[in-house]
Kinemage of the C-alpha trace (Angstrom):
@kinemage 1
@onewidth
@group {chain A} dominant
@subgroup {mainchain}
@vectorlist {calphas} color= white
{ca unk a 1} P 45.136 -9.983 -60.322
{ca unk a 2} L 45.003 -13.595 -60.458
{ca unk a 3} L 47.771 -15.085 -62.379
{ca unk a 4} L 48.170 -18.824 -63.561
{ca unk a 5} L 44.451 -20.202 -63.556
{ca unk a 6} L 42.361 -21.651 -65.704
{ca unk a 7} L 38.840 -20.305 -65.746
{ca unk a 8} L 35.719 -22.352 -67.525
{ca unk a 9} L 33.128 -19.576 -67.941
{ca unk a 10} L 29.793 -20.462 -68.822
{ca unk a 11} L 28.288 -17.121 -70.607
{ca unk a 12} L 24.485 -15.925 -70.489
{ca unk a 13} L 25.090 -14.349 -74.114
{ca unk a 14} L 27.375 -15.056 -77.345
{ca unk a 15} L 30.723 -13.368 -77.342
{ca unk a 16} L 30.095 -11.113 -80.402
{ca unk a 17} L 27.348 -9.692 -78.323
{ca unk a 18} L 27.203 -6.062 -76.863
{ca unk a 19} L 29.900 -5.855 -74.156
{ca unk a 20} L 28.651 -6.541 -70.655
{ca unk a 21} L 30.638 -7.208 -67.556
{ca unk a 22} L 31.569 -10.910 -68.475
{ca unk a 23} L 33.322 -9.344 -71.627
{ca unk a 24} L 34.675 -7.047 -69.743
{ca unk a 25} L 36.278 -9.076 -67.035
{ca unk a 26} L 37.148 -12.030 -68.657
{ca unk a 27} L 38.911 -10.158 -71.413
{ca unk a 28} L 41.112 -8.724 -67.992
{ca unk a 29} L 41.521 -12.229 -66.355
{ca unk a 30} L 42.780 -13.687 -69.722
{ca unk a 31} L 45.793 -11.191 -69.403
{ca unk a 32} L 47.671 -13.311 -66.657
{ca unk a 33} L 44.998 -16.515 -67.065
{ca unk a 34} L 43.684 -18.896 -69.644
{ca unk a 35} L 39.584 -18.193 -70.278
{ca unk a 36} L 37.547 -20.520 -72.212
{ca unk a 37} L 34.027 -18.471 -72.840
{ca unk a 38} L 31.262 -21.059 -73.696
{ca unk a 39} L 28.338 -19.085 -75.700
{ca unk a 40} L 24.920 -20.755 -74.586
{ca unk a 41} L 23.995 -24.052 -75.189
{ca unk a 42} L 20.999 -24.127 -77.459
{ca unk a 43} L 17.411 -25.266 -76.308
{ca unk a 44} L 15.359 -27.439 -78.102
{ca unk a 45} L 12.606 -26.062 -77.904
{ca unk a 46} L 13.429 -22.079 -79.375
{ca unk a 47} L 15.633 -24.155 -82.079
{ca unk a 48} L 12.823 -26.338 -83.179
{ca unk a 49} L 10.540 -22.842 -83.379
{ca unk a 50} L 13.562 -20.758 -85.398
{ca unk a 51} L 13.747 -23.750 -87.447
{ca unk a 52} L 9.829 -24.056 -88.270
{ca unk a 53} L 10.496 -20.408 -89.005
{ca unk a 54} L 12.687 -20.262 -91.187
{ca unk a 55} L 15.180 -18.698 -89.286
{ca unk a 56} L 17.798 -21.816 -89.035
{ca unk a 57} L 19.948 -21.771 -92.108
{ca unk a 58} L 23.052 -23.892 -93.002
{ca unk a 59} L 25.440 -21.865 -91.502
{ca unk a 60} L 23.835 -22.999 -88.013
{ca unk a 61} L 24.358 -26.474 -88.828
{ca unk a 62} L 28.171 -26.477 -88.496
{ca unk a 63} L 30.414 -28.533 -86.029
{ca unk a 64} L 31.081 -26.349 -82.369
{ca unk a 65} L 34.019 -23.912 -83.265
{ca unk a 66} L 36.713 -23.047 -80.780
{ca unk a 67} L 38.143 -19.510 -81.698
{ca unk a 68} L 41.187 -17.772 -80.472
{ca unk a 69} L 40.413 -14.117 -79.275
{ca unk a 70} L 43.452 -13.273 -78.036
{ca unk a 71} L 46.730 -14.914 -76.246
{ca unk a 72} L 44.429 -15.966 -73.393
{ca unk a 73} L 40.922 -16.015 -74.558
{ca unk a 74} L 38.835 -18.598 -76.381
{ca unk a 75} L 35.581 -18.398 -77.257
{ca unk a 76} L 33.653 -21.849 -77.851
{ca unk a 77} L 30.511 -21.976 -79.840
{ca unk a 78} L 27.898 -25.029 -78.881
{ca unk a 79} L 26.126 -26.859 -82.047
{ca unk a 80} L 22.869 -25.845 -83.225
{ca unk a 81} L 21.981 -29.179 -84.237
{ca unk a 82} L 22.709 -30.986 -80.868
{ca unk a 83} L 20.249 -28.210 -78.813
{ca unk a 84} L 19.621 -28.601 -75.291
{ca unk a 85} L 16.728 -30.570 -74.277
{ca unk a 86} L 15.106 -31.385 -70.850
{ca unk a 87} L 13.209 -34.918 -71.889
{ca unk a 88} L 15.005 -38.126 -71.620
{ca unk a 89} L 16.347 -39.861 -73.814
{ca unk a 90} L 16.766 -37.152 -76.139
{ca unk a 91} L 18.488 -35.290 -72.892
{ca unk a 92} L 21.300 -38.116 -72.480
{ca unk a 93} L 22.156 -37.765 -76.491
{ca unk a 94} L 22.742 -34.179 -76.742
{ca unk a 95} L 23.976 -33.588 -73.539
{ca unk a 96} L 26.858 -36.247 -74.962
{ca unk a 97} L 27.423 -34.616 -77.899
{ca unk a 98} L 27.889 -31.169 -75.964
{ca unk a 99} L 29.961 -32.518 -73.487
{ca unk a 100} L 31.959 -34.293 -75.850
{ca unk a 101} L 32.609 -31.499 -78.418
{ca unk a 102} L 33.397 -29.033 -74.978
{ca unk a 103} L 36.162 -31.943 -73.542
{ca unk a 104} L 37.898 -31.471 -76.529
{ca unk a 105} L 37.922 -27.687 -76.912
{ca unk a 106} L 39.071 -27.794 -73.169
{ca unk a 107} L 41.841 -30.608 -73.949
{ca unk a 108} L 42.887 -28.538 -76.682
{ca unk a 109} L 43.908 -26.035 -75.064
{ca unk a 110} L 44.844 -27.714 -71.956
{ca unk a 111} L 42.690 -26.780 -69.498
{ca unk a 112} L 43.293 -28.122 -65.723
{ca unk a 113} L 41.000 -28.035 -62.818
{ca unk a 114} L 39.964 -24.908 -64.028
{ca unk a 115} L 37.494 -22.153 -61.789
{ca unk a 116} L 34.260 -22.494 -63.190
{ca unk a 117} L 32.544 -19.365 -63.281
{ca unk a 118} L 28.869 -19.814 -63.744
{ca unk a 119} L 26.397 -16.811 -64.269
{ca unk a 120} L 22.479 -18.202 -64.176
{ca unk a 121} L 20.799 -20.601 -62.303
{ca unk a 122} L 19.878 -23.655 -64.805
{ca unk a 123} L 23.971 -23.931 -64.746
{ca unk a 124} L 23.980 -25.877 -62.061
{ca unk a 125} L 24.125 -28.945 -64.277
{ca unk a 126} L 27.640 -28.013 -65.329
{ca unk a 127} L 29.102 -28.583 -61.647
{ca unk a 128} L 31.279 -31.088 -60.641
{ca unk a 129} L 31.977 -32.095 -63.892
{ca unk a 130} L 35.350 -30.912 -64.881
{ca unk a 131} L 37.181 -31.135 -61.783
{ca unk a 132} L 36.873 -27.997 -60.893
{ca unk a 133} L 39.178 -26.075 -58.195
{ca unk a 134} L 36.401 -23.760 -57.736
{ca unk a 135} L 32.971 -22.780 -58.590
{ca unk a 136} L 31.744 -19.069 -58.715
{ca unk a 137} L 28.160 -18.294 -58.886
{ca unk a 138} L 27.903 -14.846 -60.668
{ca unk a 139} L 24.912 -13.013 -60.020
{ca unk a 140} L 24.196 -9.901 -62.297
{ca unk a 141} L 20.774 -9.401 -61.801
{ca unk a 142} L 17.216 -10.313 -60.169
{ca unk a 143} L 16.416 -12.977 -62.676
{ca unk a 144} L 12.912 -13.659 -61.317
{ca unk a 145} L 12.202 -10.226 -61.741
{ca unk a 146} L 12.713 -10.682 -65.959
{ca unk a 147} L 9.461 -9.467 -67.151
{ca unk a 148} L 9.704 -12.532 -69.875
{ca unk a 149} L 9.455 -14.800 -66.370
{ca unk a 150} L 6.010 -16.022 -65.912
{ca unk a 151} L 4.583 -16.580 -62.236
{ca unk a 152} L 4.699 -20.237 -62.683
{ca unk a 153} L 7.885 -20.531 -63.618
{ca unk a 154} L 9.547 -18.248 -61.201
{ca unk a 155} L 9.233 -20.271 -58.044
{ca unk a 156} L 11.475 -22.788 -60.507
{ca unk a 157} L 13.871 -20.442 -61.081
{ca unk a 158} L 14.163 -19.848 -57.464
{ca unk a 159} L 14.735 -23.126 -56.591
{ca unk a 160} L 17.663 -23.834 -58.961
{ca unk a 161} L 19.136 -20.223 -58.100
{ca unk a 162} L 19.102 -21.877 -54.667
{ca unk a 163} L 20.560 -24.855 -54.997
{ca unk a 164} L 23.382 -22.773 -57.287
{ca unk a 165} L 24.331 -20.865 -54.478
{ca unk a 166} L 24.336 -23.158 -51.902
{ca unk a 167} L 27.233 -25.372 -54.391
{ca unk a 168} L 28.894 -22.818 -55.035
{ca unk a 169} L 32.485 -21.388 -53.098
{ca unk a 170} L 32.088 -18.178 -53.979
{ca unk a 171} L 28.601 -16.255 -54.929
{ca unk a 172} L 29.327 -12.800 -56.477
{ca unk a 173} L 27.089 -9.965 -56.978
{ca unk a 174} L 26.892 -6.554 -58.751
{ca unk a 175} L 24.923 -4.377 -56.543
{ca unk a 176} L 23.697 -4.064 -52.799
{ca unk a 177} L 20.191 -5.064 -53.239
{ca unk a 178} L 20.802 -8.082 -54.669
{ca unk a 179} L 23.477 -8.889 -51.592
{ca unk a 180} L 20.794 -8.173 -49.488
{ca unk a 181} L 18.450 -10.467 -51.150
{ca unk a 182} L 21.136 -13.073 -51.730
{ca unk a 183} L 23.477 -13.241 -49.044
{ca unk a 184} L 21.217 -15.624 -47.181
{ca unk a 185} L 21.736 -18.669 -50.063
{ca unk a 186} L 25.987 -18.854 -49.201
{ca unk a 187} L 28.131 -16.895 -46.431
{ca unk a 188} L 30.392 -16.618 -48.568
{ca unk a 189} L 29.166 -14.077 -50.530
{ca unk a 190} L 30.514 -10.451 -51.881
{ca unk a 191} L 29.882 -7.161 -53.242
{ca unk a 192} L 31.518 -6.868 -56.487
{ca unk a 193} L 29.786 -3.960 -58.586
{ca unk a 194} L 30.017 -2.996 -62.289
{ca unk a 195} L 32.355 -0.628 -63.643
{ca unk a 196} L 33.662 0.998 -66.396
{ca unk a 197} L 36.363 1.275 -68.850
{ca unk a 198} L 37.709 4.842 -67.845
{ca unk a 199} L 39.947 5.644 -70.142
{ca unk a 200} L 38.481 4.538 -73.062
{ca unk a 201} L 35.544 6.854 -72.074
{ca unk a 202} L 37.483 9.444 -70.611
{ca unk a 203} L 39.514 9.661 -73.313
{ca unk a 204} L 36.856 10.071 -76.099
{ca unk a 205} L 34.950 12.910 -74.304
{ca unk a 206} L 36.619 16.312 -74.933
{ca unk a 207} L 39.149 14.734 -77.618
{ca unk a 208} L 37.790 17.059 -80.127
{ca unk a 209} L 36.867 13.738 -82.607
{ca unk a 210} L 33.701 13.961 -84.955
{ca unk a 211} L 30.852 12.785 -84.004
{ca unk a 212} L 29.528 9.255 -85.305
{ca unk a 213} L 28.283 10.167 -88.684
{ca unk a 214} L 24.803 9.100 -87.875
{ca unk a 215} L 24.230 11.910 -85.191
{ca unk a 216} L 26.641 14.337 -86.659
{ca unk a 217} L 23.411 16.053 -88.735
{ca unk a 218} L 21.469 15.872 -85.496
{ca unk a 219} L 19.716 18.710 -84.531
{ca unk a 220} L 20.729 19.477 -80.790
{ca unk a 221} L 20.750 19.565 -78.237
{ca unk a 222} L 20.941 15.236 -78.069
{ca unk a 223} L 19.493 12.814 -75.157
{ca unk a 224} L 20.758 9.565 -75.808
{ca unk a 225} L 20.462 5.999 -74.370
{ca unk a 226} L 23.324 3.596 -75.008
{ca unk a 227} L 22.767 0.098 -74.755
{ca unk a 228} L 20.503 -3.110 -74.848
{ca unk a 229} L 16.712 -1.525 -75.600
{ca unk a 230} L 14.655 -4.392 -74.086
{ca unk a 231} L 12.223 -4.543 -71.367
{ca unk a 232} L 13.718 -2.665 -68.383
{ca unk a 233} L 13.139 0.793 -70.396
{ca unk a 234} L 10.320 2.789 -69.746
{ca unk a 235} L 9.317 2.528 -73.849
{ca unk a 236} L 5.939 4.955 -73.583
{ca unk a 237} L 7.634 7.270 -71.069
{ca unk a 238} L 10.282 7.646 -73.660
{ca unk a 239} L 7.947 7.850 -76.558
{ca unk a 240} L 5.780 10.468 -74.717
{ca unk a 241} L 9.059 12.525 -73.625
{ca unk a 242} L 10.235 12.722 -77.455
{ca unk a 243} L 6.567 13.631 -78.510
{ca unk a 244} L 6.724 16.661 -75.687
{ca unk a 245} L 10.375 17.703 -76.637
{ca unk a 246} L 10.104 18.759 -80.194
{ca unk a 247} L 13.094 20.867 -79.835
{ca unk a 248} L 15.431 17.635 -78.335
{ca unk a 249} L 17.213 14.790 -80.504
{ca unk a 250} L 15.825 11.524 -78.728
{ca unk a 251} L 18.993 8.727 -80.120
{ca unk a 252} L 18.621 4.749 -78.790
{ca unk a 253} L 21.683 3.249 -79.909
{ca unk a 254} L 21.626 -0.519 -79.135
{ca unk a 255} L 19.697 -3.652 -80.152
{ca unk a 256} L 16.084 -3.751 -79.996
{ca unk a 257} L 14.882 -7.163 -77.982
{ca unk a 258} L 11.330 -6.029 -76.944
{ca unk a 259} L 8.859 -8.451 -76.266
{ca unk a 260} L 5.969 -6.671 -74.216
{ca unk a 261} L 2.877 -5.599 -76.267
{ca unk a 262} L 3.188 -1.749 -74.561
{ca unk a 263} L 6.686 -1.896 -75.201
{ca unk a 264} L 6.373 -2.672 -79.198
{ca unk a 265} L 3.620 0.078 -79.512
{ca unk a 266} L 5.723 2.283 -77.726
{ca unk a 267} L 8.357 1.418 -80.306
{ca unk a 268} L 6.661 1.541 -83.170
{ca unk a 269} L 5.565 5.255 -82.121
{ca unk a 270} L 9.066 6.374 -81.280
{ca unk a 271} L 9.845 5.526 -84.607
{ca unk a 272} L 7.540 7.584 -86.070
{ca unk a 273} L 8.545 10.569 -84.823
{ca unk a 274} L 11.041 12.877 -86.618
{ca unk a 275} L 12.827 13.574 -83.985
{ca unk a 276} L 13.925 10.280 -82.737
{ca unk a 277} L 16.923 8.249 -84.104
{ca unk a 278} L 17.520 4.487 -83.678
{ca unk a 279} L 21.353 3.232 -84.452
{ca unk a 280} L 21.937 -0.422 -84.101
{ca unk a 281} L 24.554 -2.089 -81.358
{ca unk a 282} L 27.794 -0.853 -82.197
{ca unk a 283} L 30.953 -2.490 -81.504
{ca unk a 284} L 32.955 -1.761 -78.157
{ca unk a 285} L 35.282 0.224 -79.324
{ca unk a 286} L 32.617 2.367 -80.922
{ca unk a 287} L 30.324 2.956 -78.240
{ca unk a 288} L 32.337 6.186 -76.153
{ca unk a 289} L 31.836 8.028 -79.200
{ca unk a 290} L 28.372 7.992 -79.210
{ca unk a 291} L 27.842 8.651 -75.423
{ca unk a 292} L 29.854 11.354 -76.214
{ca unk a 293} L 27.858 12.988 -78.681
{ca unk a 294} L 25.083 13.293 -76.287
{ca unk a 295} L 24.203 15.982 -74.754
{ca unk a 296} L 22.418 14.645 -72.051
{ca unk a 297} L 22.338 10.599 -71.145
{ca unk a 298} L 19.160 8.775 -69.701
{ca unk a 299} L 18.796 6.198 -67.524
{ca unk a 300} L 14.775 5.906 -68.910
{ca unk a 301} L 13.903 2.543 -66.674
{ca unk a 302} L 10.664 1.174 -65.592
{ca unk a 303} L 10.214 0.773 -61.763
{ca unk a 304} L 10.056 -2.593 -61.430
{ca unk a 305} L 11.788 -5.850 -59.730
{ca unk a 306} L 14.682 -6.573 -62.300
{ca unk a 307} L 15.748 -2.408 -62.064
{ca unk a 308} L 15.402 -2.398 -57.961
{ca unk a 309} L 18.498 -4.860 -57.961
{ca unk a 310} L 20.473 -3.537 -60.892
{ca unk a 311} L 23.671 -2.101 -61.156
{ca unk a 312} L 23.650 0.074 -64.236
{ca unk a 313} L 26.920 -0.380 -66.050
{ca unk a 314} L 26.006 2.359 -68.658
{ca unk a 315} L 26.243 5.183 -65.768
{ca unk a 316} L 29.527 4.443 -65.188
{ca unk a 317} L 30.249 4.986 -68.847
{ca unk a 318} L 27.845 8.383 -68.807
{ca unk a 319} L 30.079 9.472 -65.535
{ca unk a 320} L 33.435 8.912 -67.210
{ca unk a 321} L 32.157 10.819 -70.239
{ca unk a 322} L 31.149 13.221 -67.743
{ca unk a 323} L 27.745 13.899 -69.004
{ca unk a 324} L 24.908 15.014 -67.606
{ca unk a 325} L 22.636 11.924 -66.444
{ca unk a 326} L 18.693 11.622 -66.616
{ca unk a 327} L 17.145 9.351 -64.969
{ca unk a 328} L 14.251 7.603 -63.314
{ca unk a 329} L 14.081 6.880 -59.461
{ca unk a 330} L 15.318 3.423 -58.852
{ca unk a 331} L 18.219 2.714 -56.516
{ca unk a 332} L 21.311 2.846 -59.136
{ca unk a 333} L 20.869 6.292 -59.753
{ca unk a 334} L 19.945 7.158 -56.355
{ca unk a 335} L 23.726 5.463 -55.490
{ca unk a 336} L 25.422 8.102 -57.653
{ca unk a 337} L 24.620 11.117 -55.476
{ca unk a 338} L 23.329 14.491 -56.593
{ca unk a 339} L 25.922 13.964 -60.000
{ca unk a 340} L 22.705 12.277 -61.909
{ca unk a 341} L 19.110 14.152 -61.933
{ca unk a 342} L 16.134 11.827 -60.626
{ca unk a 343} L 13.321 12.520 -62.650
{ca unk a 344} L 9.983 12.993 -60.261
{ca unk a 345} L 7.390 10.854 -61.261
{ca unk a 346} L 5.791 12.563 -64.398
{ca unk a 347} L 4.462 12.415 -67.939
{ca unk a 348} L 7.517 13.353 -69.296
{ca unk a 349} L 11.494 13.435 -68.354
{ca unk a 350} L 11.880 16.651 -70.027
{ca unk a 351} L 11.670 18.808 -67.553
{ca unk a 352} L 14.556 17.319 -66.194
{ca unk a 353} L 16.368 16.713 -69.223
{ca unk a 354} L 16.479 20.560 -69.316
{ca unk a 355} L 17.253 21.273 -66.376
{ca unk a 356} L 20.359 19.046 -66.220
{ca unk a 357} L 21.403 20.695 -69.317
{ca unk a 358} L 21.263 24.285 -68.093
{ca unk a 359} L 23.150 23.686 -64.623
{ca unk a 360} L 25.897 21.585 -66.158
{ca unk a 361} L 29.099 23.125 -65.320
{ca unk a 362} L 32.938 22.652 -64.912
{ca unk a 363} L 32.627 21.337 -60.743
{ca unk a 364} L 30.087 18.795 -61.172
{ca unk a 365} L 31.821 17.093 -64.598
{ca unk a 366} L 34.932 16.743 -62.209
{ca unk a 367} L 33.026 15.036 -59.834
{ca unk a 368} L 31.352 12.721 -62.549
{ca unk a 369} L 34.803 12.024 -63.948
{ca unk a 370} L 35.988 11.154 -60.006
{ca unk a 371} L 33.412 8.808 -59.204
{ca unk a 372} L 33.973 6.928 -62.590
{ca unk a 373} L 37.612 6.856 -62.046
{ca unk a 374} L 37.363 5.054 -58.500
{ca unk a 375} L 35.054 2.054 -60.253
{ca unk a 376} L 37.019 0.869 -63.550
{ca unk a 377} L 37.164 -2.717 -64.676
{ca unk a 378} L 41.008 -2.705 -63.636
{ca unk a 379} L 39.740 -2.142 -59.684
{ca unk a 380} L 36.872 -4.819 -60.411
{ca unk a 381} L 39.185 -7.355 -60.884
{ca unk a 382} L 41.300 -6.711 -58.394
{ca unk a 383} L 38.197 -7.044 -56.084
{ca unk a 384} L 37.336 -10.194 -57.397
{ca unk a 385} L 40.905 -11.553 -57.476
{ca unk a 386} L 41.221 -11.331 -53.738
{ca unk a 387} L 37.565 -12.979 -52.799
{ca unk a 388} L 38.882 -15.967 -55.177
{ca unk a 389} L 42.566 -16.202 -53.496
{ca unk a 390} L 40.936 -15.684 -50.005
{ca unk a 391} L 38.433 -19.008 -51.011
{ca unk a 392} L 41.047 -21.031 -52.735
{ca unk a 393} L 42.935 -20.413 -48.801
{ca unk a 394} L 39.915 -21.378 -47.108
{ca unk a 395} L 39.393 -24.335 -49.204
{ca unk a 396} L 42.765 -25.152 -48.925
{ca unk a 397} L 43.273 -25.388 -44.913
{ca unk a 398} L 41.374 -28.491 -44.433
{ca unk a 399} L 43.146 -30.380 -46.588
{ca unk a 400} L 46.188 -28.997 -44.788
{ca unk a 401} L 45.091 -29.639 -40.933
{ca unk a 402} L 44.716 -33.479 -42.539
{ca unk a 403} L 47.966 -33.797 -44.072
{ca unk a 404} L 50.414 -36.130 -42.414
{ca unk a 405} L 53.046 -33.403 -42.526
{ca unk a 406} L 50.442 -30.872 -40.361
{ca unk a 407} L 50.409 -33.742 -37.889
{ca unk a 408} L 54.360 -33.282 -37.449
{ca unk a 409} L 55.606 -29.607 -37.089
{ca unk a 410} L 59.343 -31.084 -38.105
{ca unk a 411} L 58.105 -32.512 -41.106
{ca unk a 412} L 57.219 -28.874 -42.160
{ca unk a 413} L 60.473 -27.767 -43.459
């Protein structure tokens, strides 16, 4: 691993969010590095609506708050009331009073030329202006492909993806699709998939603890989804599965941020049901217990652009666990092998929800448990550690083959 650096990482999501792979590795990196995690900068725009809404209060009006996580981690939290905004002047006065309030959090804690490690597009205004050894463009999905992106917009987002990349030293992504799609905006780009935190996993699957207490009445046997329930799940596929399987526990445990109009009538039938049970976003340290009280775990996503270039961190989890996995056709699962069951293209996935039940068996968890074990977090970073030594080298050598000692091989002592 890296050791000695200081890394500036501009985060998609808050901190005290559910754990994704920016939690994941920068809680690593912090180990042997000092991490400042910046939570998103508000916009103007969704402020000015949560605050016609009610939905501002005065504990959003406080000053930005710089919080020690651990030895090497700090998280810093943006002001509400200096949002983002995209209109000058009002642009040049809160981009001040962000900048401002972030030069001190990073003077307080010392920060020099730190790698800047920068995970969507619109970031791009944040290079080159904290001298920076390094910039790292982190790609962890097909943005474009967001159902909440409309078609005007998207060529937009293309653009400033573009002109990311092509600033960027280093452009990382998380599965092969997207380094297909994205390998064209920088050379130097890499592979650098998701992963999983083994023995946490491992370790709570077969450990003979209780189950959570809010599936420990459940009737079984239990298919469960673990994780963010937004727009990438197949919502009436799941809701018409449940309805089919009267005999199955159907458990979503994860927040709810659905937006499309099938997807919140899809919702609002699967909670209707009796046999469905929703369990809100549990901490990290929570969640292997509840993949382990499945008895079968689903992948349930729609077939669209954002899924083609994902790389499902929750399988990982589901592999470690060694449970059997569900799921629909789209290329993550279709990575894994014949250890997860691709659902054909039906009404329902419970056909194959039983039939993964009934041929579990001793061989195939093994080989679960294998595959998880050769893609944890540990070998992630790792990974990544050597694509940003190997660009720090590169970045290095011209300065070197100018130097006035390179000139001179006896000055080189």
């Amino acid at each position: 691993m890296i050791e000695g650096h200081d890394i500036l990482c501009f985060a998609p999501g808050p901190w005290d969010d559910i754990w994704r792979n920016r939690h994941q590795l920068m809680s690593r990196l912090a180990r042997a590095n000092q991490v400042l995690y910046v939570e998103p900068w508000p916009e103007l725009r969704p402020t000015l609506r949560r605050l016609r809404h009610g939905q501002v209060g005065l504990g959003d009006l406080k000053p930005p708050r710089l919080r020690r996580i651990s030895a090497g981690l700090s998280v810093f939290r943006p002001a509400t009331w200096a949002p983002r905004a995209t209109r000058v002047p009002v642009r040049a006065v809160t981009d001040a009073v962000f900048m401002a309030s972030l030069r001190r959090a990073i003077h307080a804690l010392d920060l020099q030329r730190p790698i800047l490690w920068l995970f969507l597009p619109e970031m791009d205004i944040f290079v080159g202006r904290f001298g920076e050894k390094l910039v790292i463009y982190h790609i962890v999905d097909e943005y474009s492909g967001y159902t909440g992106i409309s078609a005007g917009w998207r060529p937009t987002l293309q653009r400033a993806e573009e002109r990311l990349a092509s600033r960027a030293d280093l452009v990382v992504v998380t599965s092969p699709e997207l380094l297909q799609r994205k390998k064209g905006l920088n050379p130097n780009t890499v592979l650098v998939p998701n992963a999983v935190d083994y023995e946490a996993f491992a370790g709570a699957c077969g450990s003979g603890q209780p189950a959570p207490r809010e599936l420990a009445d459940c009737p079984r046997p239990v298919a469960g989804y673990v994780g963010a329930i937004n727009d990438k799940l197949d919502l009436p596929l799941l809701a018409r599965t449940a309805a089919e399987a009267s005999r199955w526990t159907l458990v979503l445990v994860g927040p709810v941020i659905v937006q499309s109009p099938d997807g919140q009538q899809a919702l609002d039938q699967l909670r209707s049901l009796p046999n469905v049970k929703f369990v809100d976003a549990r901490p990290v340290e929570d969640v292997p217990r509840y993949v382990a009280a499945c008895d079968v775990c689903l992948l349930p996503y729609r077939i669209i652009e954002w899924t083609k270039h994902i790389d499902s961190l929750k399988l990982y989890e589901y592999l470690a666990c060694a449970k059997p996995v569900v799921a629909t056709d789209v290329p993550a699962a279709r990575r894994a092998g014949d250890v997860v069951e691709i659902a054909p293209p039906a009404e329902t996935l419970t056909a194959t929800m039983e039939h993964a039940l009934s041929s579990d068996n001793p061989d195939v968890r093994a080989r679960r448990r294998i595959i998880a074990s050769q893609n944890t977090w540990g070998i992630r970073v790792e990974q990544l550690s050597a694509a940003i030594e190997s660009t720090l080298r590169t970045r290095l050598e011209p300065a070197r083959e100018h130097s006035p000692g390179a000139a001179n091989p006896a000055a080189v002592k």
